[in-house]
N, C-alpha and C positions, 0 to 999 in steps of 0.2 A: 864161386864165392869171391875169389881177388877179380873178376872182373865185375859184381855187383858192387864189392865196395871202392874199386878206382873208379866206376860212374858217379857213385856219389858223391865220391871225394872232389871231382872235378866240378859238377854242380853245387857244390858248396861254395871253393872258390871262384867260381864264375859268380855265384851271388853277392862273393863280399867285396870281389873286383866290380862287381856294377854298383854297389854303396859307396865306393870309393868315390864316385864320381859327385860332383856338387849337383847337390840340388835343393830347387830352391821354393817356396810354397807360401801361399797367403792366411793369414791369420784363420779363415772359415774353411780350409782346406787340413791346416791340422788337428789330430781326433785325440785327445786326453781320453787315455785307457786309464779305467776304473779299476778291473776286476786283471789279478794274476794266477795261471795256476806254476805251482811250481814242485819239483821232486828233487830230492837231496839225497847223497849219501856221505855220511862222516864218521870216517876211520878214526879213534882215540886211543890215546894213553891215559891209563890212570892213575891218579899217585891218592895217598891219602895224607891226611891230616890230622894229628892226635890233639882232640881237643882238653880243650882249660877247665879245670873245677872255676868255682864259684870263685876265689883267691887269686884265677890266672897263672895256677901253679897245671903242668904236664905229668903226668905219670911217665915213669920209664915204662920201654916199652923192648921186651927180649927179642922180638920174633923182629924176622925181616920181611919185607914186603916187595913181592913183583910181578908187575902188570901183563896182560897177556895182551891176544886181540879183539878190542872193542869198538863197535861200531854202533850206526845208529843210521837208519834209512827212513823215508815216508815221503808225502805230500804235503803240502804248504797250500793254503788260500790265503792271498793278501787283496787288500782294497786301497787305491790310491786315495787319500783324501788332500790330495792339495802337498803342502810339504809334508805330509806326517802320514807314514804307510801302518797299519794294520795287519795282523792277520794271524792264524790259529790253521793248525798243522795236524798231523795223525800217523804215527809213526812206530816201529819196532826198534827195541832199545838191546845188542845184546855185550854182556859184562864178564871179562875171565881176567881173574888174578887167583894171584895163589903166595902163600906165608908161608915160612919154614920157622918152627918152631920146634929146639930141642932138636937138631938136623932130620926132624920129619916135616916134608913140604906137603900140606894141604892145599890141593886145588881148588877152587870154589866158580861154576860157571851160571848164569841168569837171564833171563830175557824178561824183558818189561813191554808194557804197550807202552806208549811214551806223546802226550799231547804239551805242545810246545805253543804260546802265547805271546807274540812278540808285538811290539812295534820298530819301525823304521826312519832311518833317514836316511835322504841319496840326494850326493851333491854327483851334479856332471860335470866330468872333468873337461871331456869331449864331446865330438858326435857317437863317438862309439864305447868310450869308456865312464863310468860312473863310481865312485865309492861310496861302500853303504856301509852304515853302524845300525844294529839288528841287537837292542837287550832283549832279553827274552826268559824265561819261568817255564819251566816244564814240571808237567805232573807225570810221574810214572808209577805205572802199578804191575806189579809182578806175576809175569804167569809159569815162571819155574824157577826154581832155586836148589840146587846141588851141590854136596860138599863129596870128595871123594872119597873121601873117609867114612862116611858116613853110610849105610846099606839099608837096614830100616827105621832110623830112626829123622824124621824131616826136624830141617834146623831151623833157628831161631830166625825170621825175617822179617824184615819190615814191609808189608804187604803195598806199601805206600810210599815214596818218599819225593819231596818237593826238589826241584836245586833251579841256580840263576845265574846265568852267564851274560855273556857277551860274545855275539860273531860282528869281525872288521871284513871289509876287503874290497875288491873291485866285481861289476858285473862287467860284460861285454857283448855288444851286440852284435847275434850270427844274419841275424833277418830282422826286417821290421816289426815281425811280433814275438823273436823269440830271443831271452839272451843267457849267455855263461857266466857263472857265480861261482867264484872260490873267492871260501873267505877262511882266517882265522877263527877258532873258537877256543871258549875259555865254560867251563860250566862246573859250580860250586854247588856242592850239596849242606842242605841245612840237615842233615841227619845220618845217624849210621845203615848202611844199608842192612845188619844186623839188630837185631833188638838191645843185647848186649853183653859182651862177654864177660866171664868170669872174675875179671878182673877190675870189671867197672870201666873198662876205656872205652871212651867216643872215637871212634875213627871215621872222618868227614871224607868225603869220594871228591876227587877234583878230579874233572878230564880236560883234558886239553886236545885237539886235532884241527882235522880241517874239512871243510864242508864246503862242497861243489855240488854242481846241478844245472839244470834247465829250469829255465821261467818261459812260460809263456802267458801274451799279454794279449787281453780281451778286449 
């Protein structure tokens, strides 16, 4: 095994030591790729957000709130169209926090299918480095929800819920069709991921993490 991956390790850098080198091409010699596929995986934090009555007044709120480990993986299709990238994604979404309420802490763990909607822009910096802003809407729809408390009775959820971010960051190119992507991300929920609790509070899901990947370009 340490001698498959020092092979590869070395043809990698062999390839991005032969990029290094200038070169140089005529206008019918370079090929504008259309079509990207790409895979992602992005580790999150979640915090919540207690929303506003109609007055912009907060409810207190007794219980504490803290995040577990959240993550969110899948594929990405994007389409170049000139300066403005497209594309639509297909992904699994999974969600752990847990409240302590009256010092008994309730776990709550969820996984979602999760289709993400974005557009693009990519300014290049260099030959090899690019920065991309990426808004993007993701629909997610739940396929398990558990509270630990809870044994047989299934709790209130939102079988649905919309939210809208923002990823920043750099790609870099490992080959001429393929390149590395971390970026920042920022993703705001328009809804509780609960229906609602006893008390009437809105609590809004913000994640924040970071999202890395391969793209490869068609």
């Amino acid at each position: 095994m340490r001698i498959i991956i020092l092979v590869f390790a070395l043809c990698l850098f062999e390839n991005i030591d032969a990029q290094s080198e200038p070169q140089f091409y005529v206008d019918s010699e370079v090929r504008t790729r259309r079509i990207s596929l790409s895979t992602y995986a992005q580790p999150m934090v979640l915090f919540r957000r207690i929303g506003a009555d109609l007055n912009g007044n907060r409810p207190d709120v007794n219980s504490t709130f803290q995040t577990g480990f959240n993550s969110d993986a899948g594929i990405s299709l994007d389409f170049n169209l000139g300066s403005l990238r497209v594309g639509a994604g297909f992904g699994h979404t999974w969600i752990n926090f847990s409240t302590t309420e009256s010092e008994n802490v309730i776990k709550t763990s969820a996984t979602y299918l999760s289709v993400p909607l974005r557009a693009g822009l990519v300014t290049i910096l260099n030959d090899r480095v690019s920065l991309e802003v990426w808004p993007q809407v993701i629909y997610r729809k739940a396929q398990s929800y558990e509270k630990d408390w809870l044994i047989q009775m299934i709790p209130e959820f939102r079988e649905v819920i919309w939210s809208a971010g923002l990823n920043v960051g750099p790609s870099v190119s490992v080959t001429e069709y393929l390149r590395w992507t971390i970026m920042g991300v920022i993703d705001y929920g328009f809804s509780d991921l609960e229906r609602s609790s006893s008390e009437g509070v809105l609590e809004l899901p913000i994640f924040l993490g970071i999202r890395t990947g391969l793209r490869l370009s068609i």
